[in-house]
C-alpha positions as CSV (number, residue, x, y, z in Angstrom):
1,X,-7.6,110.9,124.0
2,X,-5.3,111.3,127.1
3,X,-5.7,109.0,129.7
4,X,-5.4,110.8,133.2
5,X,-3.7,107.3,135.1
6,X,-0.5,108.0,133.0
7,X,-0.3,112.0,134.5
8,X,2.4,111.2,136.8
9,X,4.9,109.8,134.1
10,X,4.1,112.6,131.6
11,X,5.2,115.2,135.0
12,X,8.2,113.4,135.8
13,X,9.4,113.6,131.6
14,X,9.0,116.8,131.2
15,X,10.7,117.4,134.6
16,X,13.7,115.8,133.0
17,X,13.9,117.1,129.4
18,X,13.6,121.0,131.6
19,X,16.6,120.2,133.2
20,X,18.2,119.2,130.2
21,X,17.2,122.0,127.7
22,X,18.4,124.2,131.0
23,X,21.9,122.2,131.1
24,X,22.2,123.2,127.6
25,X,21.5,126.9,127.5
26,X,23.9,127.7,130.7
27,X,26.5,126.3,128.5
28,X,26.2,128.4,125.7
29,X,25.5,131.3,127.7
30,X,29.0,130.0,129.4
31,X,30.6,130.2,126.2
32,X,29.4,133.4,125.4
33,X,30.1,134.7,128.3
34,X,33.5,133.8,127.9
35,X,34.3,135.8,125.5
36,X,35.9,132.9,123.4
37,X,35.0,132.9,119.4
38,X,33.4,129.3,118.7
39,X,32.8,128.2,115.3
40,X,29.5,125.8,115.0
41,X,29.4,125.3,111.4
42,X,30.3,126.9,107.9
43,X,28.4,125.9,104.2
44,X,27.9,125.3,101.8
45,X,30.7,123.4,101.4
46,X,30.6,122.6,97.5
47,X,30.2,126.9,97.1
48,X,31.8,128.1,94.1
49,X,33.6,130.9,93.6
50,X,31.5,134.3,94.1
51,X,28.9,132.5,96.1
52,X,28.2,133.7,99.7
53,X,30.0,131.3,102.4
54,X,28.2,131.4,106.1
55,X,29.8,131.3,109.4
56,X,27.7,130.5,112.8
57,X,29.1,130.2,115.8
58,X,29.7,132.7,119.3
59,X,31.7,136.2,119.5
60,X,32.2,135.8,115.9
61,X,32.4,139.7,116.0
62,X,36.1,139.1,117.3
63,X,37.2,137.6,113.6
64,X,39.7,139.7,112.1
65,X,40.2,137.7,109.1
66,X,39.2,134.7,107.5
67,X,42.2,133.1,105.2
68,X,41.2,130.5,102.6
69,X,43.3,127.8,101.2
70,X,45.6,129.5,98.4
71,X,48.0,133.0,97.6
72,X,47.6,135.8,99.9
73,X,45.0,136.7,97.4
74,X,42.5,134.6,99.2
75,X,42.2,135.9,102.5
76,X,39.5,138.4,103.5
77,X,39.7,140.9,105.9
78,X,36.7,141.9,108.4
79,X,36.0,145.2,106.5
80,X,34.5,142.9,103.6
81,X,32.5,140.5,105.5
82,X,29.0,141.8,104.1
83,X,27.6,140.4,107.1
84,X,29.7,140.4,110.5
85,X,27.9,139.9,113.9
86,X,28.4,137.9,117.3
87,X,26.4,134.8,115.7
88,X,27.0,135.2,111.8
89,X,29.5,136.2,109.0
90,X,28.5,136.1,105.1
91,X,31.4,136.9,102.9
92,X,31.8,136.4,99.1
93,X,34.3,133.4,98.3
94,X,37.2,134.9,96.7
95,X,38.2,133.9,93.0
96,X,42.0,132.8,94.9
97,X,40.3,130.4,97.2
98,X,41.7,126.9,96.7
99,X,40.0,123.4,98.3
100,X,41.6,122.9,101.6
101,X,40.7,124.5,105.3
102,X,39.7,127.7,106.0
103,X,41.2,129.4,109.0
104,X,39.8,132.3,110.9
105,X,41.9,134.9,112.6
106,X,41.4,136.5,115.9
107,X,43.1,137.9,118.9
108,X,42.8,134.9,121.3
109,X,44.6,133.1,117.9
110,X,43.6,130.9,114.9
111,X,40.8,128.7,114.4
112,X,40.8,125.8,111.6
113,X,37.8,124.7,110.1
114,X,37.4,120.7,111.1
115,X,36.1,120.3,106.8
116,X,37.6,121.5,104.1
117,X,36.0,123.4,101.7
118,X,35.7,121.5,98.5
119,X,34.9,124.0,96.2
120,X,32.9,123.1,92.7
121,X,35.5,124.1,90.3
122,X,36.1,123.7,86.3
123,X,39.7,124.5,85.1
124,X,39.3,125.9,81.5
125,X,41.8,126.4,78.9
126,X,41.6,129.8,76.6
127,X,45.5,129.2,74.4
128,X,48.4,127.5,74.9
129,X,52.1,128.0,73.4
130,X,52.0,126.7,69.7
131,X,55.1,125.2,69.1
132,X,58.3,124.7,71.5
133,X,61.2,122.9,72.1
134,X,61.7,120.3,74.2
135,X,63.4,121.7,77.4
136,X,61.3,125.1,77.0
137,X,58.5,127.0,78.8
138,X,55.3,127.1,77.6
139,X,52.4,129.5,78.5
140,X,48.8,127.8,79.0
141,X,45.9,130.6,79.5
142,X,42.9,130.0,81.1
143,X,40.5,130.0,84.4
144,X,41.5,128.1,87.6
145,X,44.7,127.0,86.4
146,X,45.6,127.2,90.0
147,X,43.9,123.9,90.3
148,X,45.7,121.9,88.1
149,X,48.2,119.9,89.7
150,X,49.0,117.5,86.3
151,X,50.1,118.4,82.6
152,X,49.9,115.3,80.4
153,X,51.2,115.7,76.5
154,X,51.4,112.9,73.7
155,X,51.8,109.5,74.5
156,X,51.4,110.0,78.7
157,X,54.1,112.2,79.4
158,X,53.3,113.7,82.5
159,X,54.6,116.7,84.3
160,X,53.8,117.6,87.9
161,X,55.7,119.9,88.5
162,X,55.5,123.8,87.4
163,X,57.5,126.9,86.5
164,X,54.3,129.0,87.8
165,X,50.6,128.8,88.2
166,X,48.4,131.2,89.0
167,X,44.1,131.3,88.6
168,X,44.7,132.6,85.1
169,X,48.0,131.3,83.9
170,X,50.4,127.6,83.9
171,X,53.5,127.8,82.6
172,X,55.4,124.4,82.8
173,X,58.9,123.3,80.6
174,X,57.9,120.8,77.8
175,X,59.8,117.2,78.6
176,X,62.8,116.2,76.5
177,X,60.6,113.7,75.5
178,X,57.4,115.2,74.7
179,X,55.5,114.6,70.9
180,X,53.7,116.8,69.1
181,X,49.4,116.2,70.1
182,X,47.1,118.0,72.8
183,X,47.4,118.7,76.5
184,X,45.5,117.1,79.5
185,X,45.7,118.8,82.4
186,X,44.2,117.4,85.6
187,X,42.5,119.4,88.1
188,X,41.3,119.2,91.6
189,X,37.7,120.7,92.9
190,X,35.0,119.3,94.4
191,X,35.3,116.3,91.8
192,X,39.0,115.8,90.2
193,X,38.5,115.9,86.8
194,X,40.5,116.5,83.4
195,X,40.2,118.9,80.2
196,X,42.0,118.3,77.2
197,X,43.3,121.6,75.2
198,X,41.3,121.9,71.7
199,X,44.7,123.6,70.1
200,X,47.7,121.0,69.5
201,X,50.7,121.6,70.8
202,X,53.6,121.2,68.2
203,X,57.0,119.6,69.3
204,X,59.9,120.9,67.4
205,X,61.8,118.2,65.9
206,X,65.5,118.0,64.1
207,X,65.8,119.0,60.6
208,X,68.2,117.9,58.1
209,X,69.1,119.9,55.2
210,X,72.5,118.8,53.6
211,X,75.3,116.8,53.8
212,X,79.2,117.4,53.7
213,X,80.7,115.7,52.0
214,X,78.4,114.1,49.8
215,X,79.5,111.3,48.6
216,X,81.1,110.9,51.8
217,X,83.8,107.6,52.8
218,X,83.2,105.3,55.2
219,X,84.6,105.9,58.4
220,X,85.3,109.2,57.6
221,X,83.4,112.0,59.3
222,X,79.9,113.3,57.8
223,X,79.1,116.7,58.4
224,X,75.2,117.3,58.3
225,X,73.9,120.8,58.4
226,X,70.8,122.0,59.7
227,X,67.9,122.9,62.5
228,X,67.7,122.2,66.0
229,X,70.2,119.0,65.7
230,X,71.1,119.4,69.4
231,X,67.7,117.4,69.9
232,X,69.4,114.6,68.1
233,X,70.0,111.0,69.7
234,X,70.1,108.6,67.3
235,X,71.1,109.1,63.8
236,X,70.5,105.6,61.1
237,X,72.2,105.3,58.0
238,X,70.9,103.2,55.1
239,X,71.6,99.5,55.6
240,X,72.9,99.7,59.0
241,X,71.1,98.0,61.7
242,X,72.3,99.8,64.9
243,X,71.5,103.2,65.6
244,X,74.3,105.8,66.0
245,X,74.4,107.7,69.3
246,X,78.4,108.5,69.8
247,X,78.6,112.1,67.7
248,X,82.1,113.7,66.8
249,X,80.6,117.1,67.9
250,X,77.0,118.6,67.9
251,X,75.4,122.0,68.4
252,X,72.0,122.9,66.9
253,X,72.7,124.1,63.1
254,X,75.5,120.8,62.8
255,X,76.0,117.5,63.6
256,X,79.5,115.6,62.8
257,X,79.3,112.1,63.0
258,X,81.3,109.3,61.1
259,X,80.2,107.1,58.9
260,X,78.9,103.5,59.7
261,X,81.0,100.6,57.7
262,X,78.2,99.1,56.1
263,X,76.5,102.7,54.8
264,X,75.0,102.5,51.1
265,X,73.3,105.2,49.6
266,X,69.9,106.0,51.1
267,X,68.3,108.4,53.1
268,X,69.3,109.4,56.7
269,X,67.0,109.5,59.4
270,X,67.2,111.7,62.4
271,X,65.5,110.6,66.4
272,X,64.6,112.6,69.2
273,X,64.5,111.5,72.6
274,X,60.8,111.2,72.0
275,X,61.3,108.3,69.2
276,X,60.1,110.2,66.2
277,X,61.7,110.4,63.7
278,X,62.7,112.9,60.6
279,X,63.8,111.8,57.2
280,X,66.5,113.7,55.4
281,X,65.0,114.9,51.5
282,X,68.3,114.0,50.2
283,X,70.1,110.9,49.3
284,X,73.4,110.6,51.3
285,X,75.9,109.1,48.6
286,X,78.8,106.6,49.8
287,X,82.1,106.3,47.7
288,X,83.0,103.2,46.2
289,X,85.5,101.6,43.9
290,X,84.5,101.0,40.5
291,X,86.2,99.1,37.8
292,X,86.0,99.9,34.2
293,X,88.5,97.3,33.0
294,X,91.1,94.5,33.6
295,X,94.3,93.9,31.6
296,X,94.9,91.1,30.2
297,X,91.9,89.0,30.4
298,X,92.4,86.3,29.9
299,X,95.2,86.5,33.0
300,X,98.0,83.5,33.7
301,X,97.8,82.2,37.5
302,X,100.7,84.3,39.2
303,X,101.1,87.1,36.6
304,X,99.8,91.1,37.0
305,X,96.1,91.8,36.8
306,X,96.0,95.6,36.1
307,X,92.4,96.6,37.1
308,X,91.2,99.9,35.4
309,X,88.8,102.2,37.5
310,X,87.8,105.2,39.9
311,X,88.4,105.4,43.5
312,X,90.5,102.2,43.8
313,X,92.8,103.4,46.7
314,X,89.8,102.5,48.8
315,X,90.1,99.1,48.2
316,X,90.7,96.9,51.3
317,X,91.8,93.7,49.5
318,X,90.5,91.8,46.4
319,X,89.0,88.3,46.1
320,X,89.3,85.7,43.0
321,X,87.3,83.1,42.2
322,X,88.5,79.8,43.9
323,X,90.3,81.2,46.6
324,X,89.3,81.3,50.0
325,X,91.9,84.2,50.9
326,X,91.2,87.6,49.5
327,X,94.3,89.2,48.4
328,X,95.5,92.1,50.5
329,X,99.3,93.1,49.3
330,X,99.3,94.5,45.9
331,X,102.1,95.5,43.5
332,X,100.7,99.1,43.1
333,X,97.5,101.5,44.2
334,X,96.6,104.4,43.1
335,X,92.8,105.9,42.7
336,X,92.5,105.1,39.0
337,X,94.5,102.0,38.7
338,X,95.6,98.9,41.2
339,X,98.0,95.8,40.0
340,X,97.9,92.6,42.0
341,X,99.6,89.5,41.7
342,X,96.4,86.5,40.7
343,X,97.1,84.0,43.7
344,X,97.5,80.3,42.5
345,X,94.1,78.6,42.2
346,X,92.0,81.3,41.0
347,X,89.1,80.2,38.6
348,X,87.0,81.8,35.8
349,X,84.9,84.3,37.5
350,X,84.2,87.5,38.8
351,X,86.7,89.9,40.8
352,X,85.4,91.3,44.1
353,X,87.4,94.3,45.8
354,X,86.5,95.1,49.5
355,X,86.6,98.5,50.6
356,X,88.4,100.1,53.5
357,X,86.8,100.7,56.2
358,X,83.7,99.6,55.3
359,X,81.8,95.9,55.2
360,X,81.0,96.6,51.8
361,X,82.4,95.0,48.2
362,X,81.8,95.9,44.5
363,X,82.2,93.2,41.7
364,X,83.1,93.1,38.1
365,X,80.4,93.4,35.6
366,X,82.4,91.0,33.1
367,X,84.3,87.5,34.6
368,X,87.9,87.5,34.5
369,X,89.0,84.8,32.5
370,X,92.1,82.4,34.3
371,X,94.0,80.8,31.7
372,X,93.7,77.0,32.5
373,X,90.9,77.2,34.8
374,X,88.3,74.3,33.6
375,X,85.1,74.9,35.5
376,X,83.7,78.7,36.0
377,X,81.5,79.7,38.7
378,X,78.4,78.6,38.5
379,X,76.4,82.1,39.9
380,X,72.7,81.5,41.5
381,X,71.8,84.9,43.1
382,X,73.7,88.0,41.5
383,X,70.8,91.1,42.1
384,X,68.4,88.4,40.4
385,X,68.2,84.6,40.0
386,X,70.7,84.1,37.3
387,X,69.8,82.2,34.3
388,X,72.6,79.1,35.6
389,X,69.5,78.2,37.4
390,X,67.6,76.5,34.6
391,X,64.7,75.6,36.4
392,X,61.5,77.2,38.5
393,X,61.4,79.9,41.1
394,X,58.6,78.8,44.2
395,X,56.7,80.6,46.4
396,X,57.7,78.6,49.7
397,X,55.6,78.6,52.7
398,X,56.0,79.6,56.4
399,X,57.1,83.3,55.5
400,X,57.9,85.8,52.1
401,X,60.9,86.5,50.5
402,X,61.7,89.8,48.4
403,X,64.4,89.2,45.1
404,X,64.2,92.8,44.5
405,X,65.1,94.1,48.2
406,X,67.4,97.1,48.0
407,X,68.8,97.5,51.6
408,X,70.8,95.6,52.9
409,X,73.2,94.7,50.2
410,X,76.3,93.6,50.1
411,X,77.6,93.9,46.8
412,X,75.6,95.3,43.3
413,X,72.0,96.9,44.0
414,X,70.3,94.2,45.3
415,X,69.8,91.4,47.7
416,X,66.8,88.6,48.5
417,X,65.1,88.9,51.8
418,X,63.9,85.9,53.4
419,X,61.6,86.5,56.4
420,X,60.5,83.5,58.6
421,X,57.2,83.1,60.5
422,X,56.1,80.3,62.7
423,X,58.4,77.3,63.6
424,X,59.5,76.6,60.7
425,X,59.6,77.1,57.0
426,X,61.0,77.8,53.2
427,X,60.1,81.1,51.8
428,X,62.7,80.8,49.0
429,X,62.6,77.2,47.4
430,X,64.2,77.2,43.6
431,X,63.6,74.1,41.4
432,X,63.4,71.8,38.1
433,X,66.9,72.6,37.4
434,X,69.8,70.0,36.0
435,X,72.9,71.7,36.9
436,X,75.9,69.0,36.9
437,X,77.8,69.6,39.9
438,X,81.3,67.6,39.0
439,X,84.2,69.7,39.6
440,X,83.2,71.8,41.6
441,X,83.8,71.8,45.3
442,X,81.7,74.3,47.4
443,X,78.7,76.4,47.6
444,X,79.2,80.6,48.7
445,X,76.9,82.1,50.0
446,X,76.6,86.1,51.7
447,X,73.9,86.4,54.7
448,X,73.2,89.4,56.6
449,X,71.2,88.8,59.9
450,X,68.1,91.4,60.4
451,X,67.0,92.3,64.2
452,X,66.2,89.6,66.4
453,X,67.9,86.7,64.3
454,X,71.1,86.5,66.5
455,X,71.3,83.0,67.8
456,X,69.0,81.7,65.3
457,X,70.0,79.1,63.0
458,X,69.1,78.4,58.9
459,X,69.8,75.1,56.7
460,X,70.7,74.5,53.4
461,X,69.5,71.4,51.4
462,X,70.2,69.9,48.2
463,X,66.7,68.0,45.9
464,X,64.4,68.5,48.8
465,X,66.8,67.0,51.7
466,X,68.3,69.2,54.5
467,X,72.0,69.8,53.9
468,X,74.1,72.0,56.1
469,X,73.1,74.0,59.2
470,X,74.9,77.8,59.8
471,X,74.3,80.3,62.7
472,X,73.0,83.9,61.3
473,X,75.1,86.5,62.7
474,X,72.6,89.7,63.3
475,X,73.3,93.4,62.0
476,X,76.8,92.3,59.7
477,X,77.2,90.4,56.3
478,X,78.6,87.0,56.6
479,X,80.6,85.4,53.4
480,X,80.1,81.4,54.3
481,X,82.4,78.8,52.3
482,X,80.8,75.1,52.7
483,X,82.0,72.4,50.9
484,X,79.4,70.5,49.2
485,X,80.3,67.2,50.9
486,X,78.4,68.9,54.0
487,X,75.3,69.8,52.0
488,X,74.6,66.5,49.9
489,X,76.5,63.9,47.8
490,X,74.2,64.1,44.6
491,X,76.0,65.1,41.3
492,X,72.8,67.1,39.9
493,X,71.2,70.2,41.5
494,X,67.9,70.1,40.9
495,X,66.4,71.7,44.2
496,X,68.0,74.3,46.4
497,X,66.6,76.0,49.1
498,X,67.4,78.1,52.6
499,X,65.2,76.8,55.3
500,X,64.0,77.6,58.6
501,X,65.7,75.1,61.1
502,X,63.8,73.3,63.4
503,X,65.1,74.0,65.9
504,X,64.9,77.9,65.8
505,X,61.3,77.7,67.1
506,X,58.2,80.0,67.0
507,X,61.0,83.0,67.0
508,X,60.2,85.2,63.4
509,X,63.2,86.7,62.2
510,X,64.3,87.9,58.6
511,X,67.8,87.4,57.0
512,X,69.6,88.9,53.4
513,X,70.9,86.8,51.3
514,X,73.6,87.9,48.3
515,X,76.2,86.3,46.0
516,X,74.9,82.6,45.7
517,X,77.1,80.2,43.7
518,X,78.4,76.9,43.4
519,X,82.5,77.2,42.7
């Protein structure tokens, strides 16, 4: 129920709200009258493609055009507005439209929508390129493929930048470090969001089918033959730590590169700028001196050795038993035969020749006999713990060791790996024995430091009591010479072992050991 006291209020309102409903309508009638085109609103917003867009506003009958975000492809002329008066246009959204503002064209000039239009948009993916090279285009198929704006492949490689996109096609150069696995390609809509491709894409990869020569020399060059080896950027050989990325020349079908010093027999294995790796299905093969006899034997301190063999004119020098020197002038060299001069203090033992060019030795199966010499070698570690060692072989703690490892080596087939985890330890710990130690003078030892051991220090004791600390020098064999008086004083071996050093610390590191003796 009204009540009649409040009459003159309700007048005066509705006075006011008439004057303001009257404000309003002179000014659209002043903007139609104008003859300006004024854009009110468009929507949806969130259309998708083929759905009808509307446009309300005044003297819309003036648009000429309306251009959407994208190729030339997505602009509509008036003649395909299904609707076009003062007040409205309808019009299809074209399958070219891309998110972004929508201009429309007239005579008095352009108008820009205020919004963009965010369209509701799912990038699909029909086929991609199978297999490419790094550095080549491939062709991904699909729908709205103009939206993508990122191509991810294996392991986050990303590309952001295209050779060409279109609605139904992206073609985009694979990256000279791109692995074989799927593609994720981002795309932009009304909600960014990603697919991932159902086919794999397969990166080609550097092939390796034979070597020339084969055996091949160290530090002479290695020719390998076969597919796409201009991807190639590291090459490892068999027992040598560092990686070889200076070539002699490359081009896709060959590679020349020389051989690494400290090269054995093993596979070779191949790395593209990626990091994977191919493995070559054949052996390369190293040349190497081999002896087959020595003449006389028993030798005379000072007289001619003459050592029988194959390939001796790559030896470097040759080393006897009890002398710290290794012998580098001989009296003659040829490939099957080399005569040397045995220096003054060699003892009963075996001969080691060095090779040129190379880190590596080989040894005589048999010991050459030295006519006076009283005590022989006493040999601990010769591819095997030696039966001189007439005790126990322990397990150790604070790491593993391997006495069958085959690479690296230094001389014969095998070495003993001693890897070291946590601050300290003894992998390798040999006793029980009762080996008398009078007249001799020094323990020999061969290390060879693995990755990560440069700076790191090991240290060798007598019967459970630390001896002599040595530096490891990483990725290179090194022969030590230590005198026993820096180990221990005791005249009985009876425990030996190769120990983590204090203070190395919490750093785990693995080293080789070879050619253990007491002399």
């Amino acid at each position: 129920m009204i009540k009649t006291s409040n009459s003159p209020l309700i007048a005066f309102t509705c006075f006011i709200l008439s004057i303001g409903v009257i404000s309003s309508c002179n000014k659209d009638n002043n903007n139609v009258n104008s003859g300006k085109v004024v854009l009110l609103s468009f929507g949806p917003t969130g259309a998708k493609h083929g759905d009808t867009l509307r446009f309300f506003g005044n003297n819309l009958n003036k648009v000429t055009a309306i251009q959407f975000t994208g190729t030339a492809a997505a602009t509509i002329e008036k003649a395909d507005f299904k609707t076009h008066t003062s007040e409205l246009i309808l019009l299809i959204v074209p399958a070219a439209a891309e998110k972004g503002f929508v201009t429309l064209k007239t005579p008095d000039g352009d108008i820009v929508t205020k919004t963009h239009l965010n369209l509701n948009v799912a990038s699909t993916v029909t086929s991609i390129t199978a297999q490419a090279r790094p550095g080549e285009n491939i062709t991904i198929a699909g729908n709205y493929l103009n939206w993508v704006n990122s191509v991810t492949f294996a392991r986050d490689r990303v590309v952001t930048t295209f050779v060409s996109r279109t609605i139904t096609q992206l073609v985009v150069t694979v990256p000279a470090d791109a692995e074989t696995g799927p593609l994720v390609l981002s795309y932009e809509g009304t909600d960014a969001d990603k697919v991932q491709t159902t086919d794999t894409l397969k990166v080609t990869l550097p092939v390796t089918t034979s070597f020339s020569p084969n055996p091949a020399k160290h530090g002479t060059d290695l020719t390998i033959t076969g597919t796409n080896l201009d991807l190639v950027k590291k090459i490892m050989f068999t027992s040598v730590s560092a990686a070889v990325t200076s070539f002699v020349s490359q081009t896709a079908t060959q590679l020349v590169v020389k051989v690494p010093a400290s090269t054995t027999k093993g596979k070779v294995t191949l790395e593209a700028a990626s990091g994977v790796q191919t493995v070559s299905t054949a052996d390369l093969d190293v040349v190497l001196p081999a002896i087959t006899a020595m003449t006389p034997n028993p030798v005379d301190p000072l007289a001619n050795l003459t050592i029988t063999g194959t390939n001796l004119d790559l030896v470097s020098s040759a080393a006897f038993i009890g002398v710290p020197i290794a012998v580098t002038t001989f009296v003659s060299q040829s490939a099957t035969q080399l005569v040397v001069a045995v220096p003054a203090g060699s003892v009963t033992g075996k001969l080691t020749l060095n090779v040129k060019n190379s880190t590596l030795s080989v040894k005589s199966a048999n010991d050459l006999a030295i006519v006076g010499s009283s005590v022989p070698p006493i040999i601990l570690y010769d591819d095997a713990i030696t039966s001189a060692w007439n005790g126990w072989i322990g397990g150790g703690w604070g790491g593993t060791k391997d006495l069958d490892n085959t690479s690296p080596v230094q001389s014969g087939s095998k070495s003993c790996r001693i890897s070291y985890v946590g601050d300290w330890g003894v992998p390798l710990q040999l006793g029980g024995a009762n080996i008398p130690l009078g007249g001799y003078t020094s323990l020999k030892v061969a290390i060879y430091g693995g990755a990560g051991s440069s700076g790191q220090n090991v240290n060798i004791g007598f019967n459970e009591t630390d001896g002599k600390t040595i530096a490891i020098v990483e990725g290179q064999w090194t022969n030590f010479t230590i005198p026993l008086s820096q180990i221990s004083s005791v005249s009985t071996l009876g425990f030996l072992y190769i120990k983590k050093y204090n203070g190395a610390g919490a750093v785990d590191f693995t080293i080789y050991v070879d050619n253990l003796g007491i002399y």
